[in-house]
LUMTIDO-884358 format. One line per 8 residues: for each residue x, y, z of C-alpha. Coordinates in Angstrom, 3 decimals, m for minus. Layout:
<recs>
X/Y/Z; ... $
</recs>
This chain:
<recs>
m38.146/36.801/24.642; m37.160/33.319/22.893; m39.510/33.724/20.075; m37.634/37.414/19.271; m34.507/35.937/19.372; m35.331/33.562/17.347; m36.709/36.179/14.639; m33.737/38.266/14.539 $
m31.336/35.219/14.138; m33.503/34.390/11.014; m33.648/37.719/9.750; m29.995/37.882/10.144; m29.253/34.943/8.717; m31.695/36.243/5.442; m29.916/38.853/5.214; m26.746/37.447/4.853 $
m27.670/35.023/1.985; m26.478/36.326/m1.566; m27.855/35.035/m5.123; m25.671/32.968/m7.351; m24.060/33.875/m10.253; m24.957/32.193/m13.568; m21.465/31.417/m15.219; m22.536/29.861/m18.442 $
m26.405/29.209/m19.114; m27.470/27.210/m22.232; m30.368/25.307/m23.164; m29.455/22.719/m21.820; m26.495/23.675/m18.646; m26.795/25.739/m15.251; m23.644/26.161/m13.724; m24.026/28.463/m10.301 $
m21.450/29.617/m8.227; m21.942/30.876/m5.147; m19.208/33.511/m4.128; m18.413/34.276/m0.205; m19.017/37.612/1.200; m14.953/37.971/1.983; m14.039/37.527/m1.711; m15.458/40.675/m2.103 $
m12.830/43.035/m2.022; m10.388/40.773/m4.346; m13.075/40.027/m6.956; m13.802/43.896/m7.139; m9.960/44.943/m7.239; m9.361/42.717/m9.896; m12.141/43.672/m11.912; m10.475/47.178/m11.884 $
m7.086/45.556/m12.936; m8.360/43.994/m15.613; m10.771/46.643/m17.365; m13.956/44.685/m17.108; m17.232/46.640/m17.037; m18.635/44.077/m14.102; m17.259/41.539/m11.052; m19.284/38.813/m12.874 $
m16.815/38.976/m15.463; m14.164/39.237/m13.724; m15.395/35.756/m11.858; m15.720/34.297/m15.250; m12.363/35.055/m15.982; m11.127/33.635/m13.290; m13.291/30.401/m13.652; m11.673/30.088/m17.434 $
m8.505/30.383/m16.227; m8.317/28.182/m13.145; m10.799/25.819/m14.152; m11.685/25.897/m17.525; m13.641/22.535/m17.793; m16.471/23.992/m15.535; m17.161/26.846/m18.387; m19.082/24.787/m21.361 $
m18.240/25.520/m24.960; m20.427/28.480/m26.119; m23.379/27.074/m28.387; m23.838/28.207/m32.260; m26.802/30.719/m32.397; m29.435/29.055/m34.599; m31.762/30.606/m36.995; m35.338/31.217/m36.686 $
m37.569/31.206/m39.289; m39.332/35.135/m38.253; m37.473/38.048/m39.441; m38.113/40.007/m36.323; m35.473/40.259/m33.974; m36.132/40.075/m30.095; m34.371/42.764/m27.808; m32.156/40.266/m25.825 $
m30.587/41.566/m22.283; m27.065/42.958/m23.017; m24.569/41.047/m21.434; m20.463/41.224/m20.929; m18.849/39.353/m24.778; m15.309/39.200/m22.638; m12.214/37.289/m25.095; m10.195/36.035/m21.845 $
m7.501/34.689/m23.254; m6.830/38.403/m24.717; m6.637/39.870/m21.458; m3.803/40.261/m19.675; m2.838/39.221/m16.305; m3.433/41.852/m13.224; m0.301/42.808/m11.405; m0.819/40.608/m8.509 $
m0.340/37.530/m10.747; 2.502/39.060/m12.767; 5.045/39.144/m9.714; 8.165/37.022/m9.965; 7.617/35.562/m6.350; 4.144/33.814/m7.874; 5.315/29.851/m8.298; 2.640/29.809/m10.742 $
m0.132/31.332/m12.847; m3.686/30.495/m12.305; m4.078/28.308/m14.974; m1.256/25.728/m13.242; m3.184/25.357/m10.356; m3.556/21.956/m9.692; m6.781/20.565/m10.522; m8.387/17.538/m8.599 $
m8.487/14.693/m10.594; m12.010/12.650/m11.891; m10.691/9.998/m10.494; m11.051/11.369/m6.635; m14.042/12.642/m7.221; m15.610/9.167/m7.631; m16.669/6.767/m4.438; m13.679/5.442/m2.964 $
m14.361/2.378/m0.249; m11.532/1.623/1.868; m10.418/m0.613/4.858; m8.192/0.227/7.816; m7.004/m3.202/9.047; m6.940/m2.756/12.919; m4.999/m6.564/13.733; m1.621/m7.154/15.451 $
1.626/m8.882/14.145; 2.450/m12.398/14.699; 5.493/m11.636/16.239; 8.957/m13.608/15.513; 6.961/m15.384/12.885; 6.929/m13.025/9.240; 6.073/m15.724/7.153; 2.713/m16.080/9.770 $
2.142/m12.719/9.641; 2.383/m12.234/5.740; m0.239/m15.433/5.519; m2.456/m13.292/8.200; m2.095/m10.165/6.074; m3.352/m12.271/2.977; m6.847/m13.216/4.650; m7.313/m9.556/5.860 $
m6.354/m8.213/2.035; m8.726/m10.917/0.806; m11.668/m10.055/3.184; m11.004/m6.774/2.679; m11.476/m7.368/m1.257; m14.340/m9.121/m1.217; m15.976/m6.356/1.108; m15.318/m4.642/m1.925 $
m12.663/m2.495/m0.996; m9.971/m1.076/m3.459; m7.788/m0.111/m0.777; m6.528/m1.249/2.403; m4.094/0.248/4.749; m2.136/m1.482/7.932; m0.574/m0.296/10.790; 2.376/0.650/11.746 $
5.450/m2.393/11.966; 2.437/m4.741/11.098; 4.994/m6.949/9.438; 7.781/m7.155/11.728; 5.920/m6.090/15.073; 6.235/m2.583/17.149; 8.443/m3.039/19.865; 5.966/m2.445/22.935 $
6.531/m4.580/26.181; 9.235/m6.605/24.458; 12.586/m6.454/26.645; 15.886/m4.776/24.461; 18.732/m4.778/26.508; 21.876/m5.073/24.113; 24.052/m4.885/27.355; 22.320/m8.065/29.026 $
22.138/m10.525/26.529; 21.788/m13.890/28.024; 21.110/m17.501/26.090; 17.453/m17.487/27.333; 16.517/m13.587/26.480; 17.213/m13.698/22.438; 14.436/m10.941/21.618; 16.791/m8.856/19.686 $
18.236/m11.294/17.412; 15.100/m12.779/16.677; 13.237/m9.019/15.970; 16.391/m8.293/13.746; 15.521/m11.776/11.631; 11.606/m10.894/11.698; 12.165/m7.645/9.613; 12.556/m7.368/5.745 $
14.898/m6.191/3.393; 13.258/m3.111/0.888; 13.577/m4.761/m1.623; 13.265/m8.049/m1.168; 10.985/m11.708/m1.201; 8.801/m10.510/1.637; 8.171/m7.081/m0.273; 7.710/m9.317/m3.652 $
5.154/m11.635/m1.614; 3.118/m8.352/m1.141; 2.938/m7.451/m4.147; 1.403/m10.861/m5.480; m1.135/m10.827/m2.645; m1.929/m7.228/m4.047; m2.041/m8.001/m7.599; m4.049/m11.325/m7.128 $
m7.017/m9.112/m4.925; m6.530/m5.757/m7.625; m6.296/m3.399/m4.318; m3.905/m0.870/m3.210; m2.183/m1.749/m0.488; m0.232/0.565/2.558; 1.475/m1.601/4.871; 3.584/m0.789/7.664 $
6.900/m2.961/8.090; 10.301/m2.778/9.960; 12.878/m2.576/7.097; 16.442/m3.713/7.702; 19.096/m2.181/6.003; 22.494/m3.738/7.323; 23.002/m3.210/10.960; 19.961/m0.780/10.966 $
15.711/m0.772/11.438; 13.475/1.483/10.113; 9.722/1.937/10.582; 9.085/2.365/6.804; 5.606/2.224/5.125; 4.997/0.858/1.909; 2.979/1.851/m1.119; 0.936/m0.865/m3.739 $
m0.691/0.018/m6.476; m3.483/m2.252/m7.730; m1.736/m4.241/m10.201; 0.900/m5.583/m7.403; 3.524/m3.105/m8.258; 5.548/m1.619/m5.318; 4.956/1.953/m5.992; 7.529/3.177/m3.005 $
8.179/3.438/0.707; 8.319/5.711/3.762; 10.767/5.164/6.402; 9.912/7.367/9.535; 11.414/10.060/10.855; 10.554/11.024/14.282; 10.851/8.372/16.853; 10.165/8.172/20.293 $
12.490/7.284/23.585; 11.557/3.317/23.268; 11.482/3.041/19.506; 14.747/4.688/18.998; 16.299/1.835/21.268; 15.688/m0.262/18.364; 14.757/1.567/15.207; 17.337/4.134/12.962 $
15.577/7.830/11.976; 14.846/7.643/8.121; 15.305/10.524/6.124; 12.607/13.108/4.505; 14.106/12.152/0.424; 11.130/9.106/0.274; 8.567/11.471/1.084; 6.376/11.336/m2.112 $
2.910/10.733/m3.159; 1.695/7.929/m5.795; m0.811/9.220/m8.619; m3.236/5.834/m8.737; m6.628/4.686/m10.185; m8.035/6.584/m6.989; m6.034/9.683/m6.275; m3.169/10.725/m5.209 $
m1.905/8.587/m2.499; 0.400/9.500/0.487; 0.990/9.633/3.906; 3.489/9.854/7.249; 4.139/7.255/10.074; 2.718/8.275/13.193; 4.306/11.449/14.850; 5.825/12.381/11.734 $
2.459/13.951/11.332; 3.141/16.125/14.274; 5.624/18.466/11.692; 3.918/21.083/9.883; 6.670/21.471/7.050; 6.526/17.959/6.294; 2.570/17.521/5.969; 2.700/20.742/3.926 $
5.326/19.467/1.577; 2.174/16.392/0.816; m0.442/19.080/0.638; 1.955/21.205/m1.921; 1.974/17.601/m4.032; m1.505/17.517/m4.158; m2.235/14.541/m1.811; m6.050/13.326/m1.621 $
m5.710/10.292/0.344; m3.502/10.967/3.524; m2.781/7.739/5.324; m1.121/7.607/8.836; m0.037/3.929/10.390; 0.534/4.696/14.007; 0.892/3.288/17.194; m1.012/5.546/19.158 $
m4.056/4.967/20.513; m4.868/8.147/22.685; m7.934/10.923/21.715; m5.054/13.624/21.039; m4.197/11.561/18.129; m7.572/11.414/16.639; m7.632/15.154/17.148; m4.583/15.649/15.111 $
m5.972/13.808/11.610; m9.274/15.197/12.151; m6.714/18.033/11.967; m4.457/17.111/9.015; m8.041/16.682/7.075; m9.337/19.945/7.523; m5.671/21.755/6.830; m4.982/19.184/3.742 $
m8.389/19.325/2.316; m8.002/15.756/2.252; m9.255/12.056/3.522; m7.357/10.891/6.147; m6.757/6.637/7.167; m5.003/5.860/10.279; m4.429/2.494/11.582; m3.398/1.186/14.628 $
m2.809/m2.407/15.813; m4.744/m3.980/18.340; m3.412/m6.257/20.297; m3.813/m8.379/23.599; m1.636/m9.592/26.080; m1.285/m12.872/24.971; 0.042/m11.576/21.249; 3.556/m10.319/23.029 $
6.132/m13.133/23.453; 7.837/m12.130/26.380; 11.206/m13.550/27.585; 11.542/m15.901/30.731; 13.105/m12.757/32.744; 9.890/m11.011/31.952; 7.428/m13.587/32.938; 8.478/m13.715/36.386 $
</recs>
């Protein structure tokens, strides 16, 4: 009974499998693509639509209009030295720039015709090594942690990576197990004066000592900070390109219970994507990536490197960017910190 089952899975799988279709062919070029069995239907309407005597041309026409640098120019004929001609197989001489569009790309609602389809560029098609620093902050103490961020970048570099992302509040510390209370202050608990002096100004020195330590390694660089902007925090991430220029920043919009105690909601206008050396760079600060609209605004600017500094550590976060790469047809780099006890500076009432 195994051995039958086996069989018919087989046979059923054989049965399923379809030939490829030659696209161009020359002497010296194959290109096959292989079609799925649900295009079907589409590929055959539109052949209709357009007049064309066969669905392999109407496939061609839609390779030469979406992505026209897979067809190769067509080769001169050359001349042979017989006067006897050969009966050659009669195939489809289709002038696709002459044809006009079907109906279903004509409509005013389409954003845009085929050939504006964004195409991925060579550059993210080539190996891409990365690091995702997993370290924790050197808390009350930026200038520390900046001179800590310098050997990872630099270890990082000569590991031969050309781009390195942090975690979340890396320079400037995420508030866990540190005490807040603004309505208790006392002379020995000063925790949220000195937080509010660890954080940076965007822009500012600690943002231009970044950028050297980028330019000097040639890496890109995504580094979580808390950002002060007068009276305000913000979890914003920041974006280096490999020459030490500050590309941008993020500043994060959804916040939890014990973060907004301490941190101000950004807003979604710095949510862009950086065209570098190695894609299209991008991301959102931890349960940002939890809205749909806002990870398919990225995906609509062609994003090919999604990275996510968090401070989550549970399984239903992995879940989500194994997620976000499927949806986003993209690579995905999260970082977290990790951190021990001993890495928290707690106040005397705390230590009791």
């Amino acid at each position: 009974m195994e051995e039958s089952t086996k069989y018919v899975e087989a046979k059923q799988v054989k049965k399923r499998k379809h030939r490829p279709l030659i696209v161009a062919q020359s002497p010296a070029e194959k290109i096959h693509i292989m079609i799925p069995a649900m295009c079907s239907t589409a590929i055959y309407r539109l052949r209709g639509e357009l007049g064309l005597s066969s669905c392999g041309a109407a496939i061609q026409w839609l390779i030469h209009h979406a992505r026209p640098h897979l067809v190769p120019a067509p080769e001169p004929p050359t001349k042979t030295k017989s006067s006897k001609t050969c009966p050659s197989r009669k195939t489809d001489s289709v002038d696709h720039d002459s044809i006009p569009k079907p109906t279903c790309m004509a409509r005013e609602d389409v954003d845009a015709p085929v050939s504006d389809f964004p195409v991925t560029s060579p550059a993210a098609r080539l190996p891409v090594r990365a690091t995702v620093v997993q370290a924790s902050t050197v808390f009350f103490d930026t200038p520390t942690t900046l001179e800590k961020a310098e050997k990872l970048i630099a270890g990082a570099a000569a590991y031969g990576s050309q781009l390195v992302v942090f975690p979340e509040a890396f320079v400037g510390g995420y508030p866990r197990c540190v005490r807040f209370d603004a309505t208790n202050l006392t002379e020995e608990d000063d925790s949220l004066q000195r937080y509010y002096a660890s954080a940076i100004d965007v822009p500012g020195p600690e943002v231009g000592r970044l950028a050297k330590i980028d330019g000097k390694y040639k890496v890109h660089l995504v580094m979580g900070v808390v950002e002060r902007a007068g009276f305000y925090l913000y979890s914003t991430m920041l974006f280096f390109d490999s020459q030490g220029q500050h590309l941008g920043q993020h500043c994060k919009i959804t916040l939890v219970a014990s973060e907004s105690a301490v941190w101000y909601s950004g807003g979604k206008s710095t949510l862009l994507i950086y065209e570098t050396s190695i894609g299209k760079i991008g991301g959102l600060t931890c349960w940002d990536n939890k809205w749909p609209l806002l990870r398919t605004e990225l995906y609509d600017k062609g994003v090919e490197i999604f990275c996510a500094p968090t401070a989550d550590p549970g399984e239903i976060w992995k879940t989500s960017m194994t997620h976000i790469a499927l949806e986003g047809g993209c690579f995905v780099l999260y970082a977290n910190q990790f951190c021990r006890r001993r890495d928290y500076l707690l106040p005397p009432v705390m230590q009791h």
